[in-house]
C-alpha positions as CSV (number, residue, x, y, z in Angstrom):
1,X,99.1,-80.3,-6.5
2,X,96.8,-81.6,-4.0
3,X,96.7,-83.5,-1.1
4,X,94.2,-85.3,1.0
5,X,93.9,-87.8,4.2
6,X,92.8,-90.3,5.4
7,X,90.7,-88.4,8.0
8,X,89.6,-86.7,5.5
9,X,88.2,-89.8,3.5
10,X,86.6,-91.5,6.4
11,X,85.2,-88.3,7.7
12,X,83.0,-88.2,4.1
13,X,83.7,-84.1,3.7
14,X,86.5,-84.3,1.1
15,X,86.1,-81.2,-0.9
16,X,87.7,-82.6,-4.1
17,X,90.4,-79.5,-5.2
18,X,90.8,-81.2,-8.5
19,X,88.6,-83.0,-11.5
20,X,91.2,-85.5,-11.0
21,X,90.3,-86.1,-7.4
22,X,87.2,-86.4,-7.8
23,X,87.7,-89.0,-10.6
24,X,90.2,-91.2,-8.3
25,X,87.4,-91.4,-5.3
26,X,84.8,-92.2,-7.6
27,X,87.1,-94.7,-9.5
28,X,87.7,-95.8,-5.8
29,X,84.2,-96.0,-5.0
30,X,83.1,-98.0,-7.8
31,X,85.4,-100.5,-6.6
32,X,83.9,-100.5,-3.2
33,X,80.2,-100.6,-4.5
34,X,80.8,-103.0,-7.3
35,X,79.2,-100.7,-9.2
36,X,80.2,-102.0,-13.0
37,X,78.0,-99.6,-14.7
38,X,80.2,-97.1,-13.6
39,X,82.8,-98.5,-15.5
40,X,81.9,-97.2,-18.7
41,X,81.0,-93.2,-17.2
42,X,84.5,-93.4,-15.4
43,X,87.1,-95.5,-17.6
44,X,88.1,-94.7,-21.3
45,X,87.5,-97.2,-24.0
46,X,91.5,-97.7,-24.4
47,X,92.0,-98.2,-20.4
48,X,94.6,-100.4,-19.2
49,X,95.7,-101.4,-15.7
50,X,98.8,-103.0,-14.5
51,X,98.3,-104.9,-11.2
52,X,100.3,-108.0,-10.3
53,X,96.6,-109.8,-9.6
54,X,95.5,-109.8,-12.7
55,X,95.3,-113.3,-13.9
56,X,96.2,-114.8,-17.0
57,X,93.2,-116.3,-17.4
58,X,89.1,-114.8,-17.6
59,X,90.3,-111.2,-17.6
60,X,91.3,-109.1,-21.3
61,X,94.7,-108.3,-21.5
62,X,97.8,-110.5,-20.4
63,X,98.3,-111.4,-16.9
64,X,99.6,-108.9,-14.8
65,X,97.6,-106.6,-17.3
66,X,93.4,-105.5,-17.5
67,X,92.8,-104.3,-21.2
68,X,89.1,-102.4,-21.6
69,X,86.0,-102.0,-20.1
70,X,85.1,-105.4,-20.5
71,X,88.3,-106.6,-18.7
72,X,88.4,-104.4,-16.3
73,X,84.4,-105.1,-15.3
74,X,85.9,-109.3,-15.5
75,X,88.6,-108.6,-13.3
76,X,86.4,-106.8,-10.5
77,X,84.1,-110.1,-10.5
78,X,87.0,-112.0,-10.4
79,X,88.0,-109.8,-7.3
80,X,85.0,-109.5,-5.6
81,X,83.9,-113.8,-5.7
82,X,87.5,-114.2,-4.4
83,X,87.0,-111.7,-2.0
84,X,83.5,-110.8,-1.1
85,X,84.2,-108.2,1.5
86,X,86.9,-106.2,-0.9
87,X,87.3,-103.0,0.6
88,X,90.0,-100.1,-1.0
89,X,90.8,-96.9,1.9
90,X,92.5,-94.5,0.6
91,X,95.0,-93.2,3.0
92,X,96.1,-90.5,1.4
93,X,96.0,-88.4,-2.4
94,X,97.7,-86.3,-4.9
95,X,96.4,-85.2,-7.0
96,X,97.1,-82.6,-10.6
97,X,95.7,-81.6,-13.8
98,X,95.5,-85.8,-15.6
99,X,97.3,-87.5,-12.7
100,X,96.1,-88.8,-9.2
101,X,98.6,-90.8,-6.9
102,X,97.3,-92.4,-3.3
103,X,98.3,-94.8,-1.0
104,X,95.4,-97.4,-0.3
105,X,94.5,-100.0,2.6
106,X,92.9,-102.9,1.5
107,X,91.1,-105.4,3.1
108,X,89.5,-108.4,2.0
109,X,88.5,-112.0,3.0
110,X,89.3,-114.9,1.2
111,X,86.2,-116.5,1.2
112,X,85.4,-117.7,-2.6
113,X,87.6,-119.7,-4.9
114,X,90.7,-117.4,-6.3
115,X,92.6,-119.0,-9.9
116,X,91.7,-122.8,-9.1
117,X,92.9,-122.2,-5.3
118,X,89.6,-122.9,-2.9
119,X,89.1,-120.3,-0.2
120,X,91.1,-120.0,2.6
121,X,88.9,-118.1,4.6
122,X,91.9,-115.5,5.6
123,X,91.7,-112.4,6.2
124,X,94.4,-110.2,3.9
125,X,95.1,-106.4,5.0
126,X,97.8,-105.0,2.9
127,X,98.5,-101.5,1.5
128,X,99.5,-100.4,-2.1
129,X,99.9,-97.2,-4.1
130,X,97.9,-96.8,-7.2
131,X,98.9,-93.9,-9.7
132,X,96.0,-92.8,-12.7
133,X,96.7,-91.4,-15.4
134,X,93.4,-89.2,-17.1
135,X,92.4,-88.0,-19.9
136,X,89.1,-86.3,-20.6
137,X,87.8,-86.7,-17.1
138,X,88.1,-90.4,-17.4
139,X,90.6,-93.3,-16.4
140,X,93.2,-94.0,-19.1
141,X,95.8,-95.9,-17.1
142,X,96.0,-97.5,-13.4
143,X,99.0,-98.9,-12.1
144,X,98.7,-100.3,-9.1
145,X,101.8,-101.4,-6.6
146,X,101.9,-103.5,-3.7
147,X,103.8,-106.5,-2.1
148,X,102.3,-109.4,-3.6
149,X,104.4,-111.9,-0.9
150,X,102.9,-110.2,1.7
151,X,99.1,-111.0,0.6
152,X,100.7,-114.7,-0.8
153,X,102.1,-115.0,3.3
154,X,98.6,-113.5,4.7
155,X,96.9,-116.0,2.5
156,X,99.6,-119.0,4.2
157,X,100.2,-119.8,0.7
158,X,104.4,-119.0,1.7
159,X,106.1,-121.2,3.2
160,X,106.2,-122.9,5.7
161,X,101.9,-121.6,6.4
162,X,100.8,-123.5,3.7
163,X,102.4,-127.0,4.8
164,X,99.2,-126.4,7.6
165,X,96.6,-125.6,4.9
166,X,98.1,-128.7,2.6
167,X,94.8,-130.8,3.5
168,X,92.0,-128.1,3.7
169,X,93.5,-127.0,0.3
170,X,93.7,-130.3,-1.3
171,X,89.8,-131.2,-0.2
172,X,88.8,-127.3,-1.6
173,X,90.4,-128.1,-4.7
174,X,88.9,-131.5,-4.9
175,X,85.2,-129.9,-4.5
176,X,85.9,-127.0,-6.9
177,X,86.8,-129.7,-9.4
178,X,83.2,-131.9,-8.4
179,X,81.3,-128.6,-8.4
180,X,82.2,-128.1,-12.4
């Protein structure tokens, strides 16, 4: 096994030591660029990813679940209008033969509307562990793990935060619902 930093990361001279490293950071980096035609070089045709964000709604699979290509590309869009300034750090990597494993920083700004919920115009910085699995240099499986009431209390949708955003959240709703 494998191991990078953080230091590493930011410094841009990360010698990958495996295939599978060098998968995860440009799995990573798609992220960050929003490059969706990536999607189809990087992620296998029977790719699923668990990750308490995924909605119910507009993305394949069930909520809490990305099925595809296709959902995977729906869920980044979905992603990326919530939060325009998405940004994944890894902070550190493991990596083997068909697995990688790293602990992420991510940082975002809710500035665009997020499951019917108008912006809040927070900003969320939270950190989660996301674990690949490969197959045939390509992502098969992504689990990723993080504290979901910690982004929910960054957002000030916990209580007692949101009892202060009650009004700016009632009018954003009330011009999402006029915009349509």
């Amino acid at each position: 096994m494998t191991m990078a930093t953080q230091t590493e990361h930011r410094a841009g001279h990360v010698q990958p030591a495996t295939e599978s490293e060098a998968t995860a950071r440009a799995y990573v980096n798609m992220w960050n660029d929003r490059d969706y035609a990536a999607i189809s070089r990087l992620v296998s045709e029977e790719f699923v990813m668990y990750d308490p964000a995924a909605p119910a709604e507009g993305v394949t699979g069930p909520e809490g679940e990305v099925h595809g290509r296709e959902g995977l590309q729906q869920f980044m869009e979905v992603i990326s209008t919530a939060f325009p300034d998405f940004e994944v750090t890894i902070l550190e990597m493991i990596s083997d033969e068909d697995l990688a494993m790293y602990e992420v920083e991510l940082t975002m700004t809710h500035d665009g509307p997020l499951g019917g919920l108008p912006p809040t115009g927070r900003r969320v910085r939270i950190r989660g562990a996301s674990i690949l699995h490969l197959q045939d240099g390509t992502v098969r499986e992504h689990r990723f793990h993080t504290n979901m009431g910690e982004t929910a209390d960054q957002l000030g949708l916990t209580f007692p935060q949101v009892i202060g955003q009650l009004p700016a959240l009632a009018i954003g709703k009330l011009r999402l619902s006029l915009s349509r």
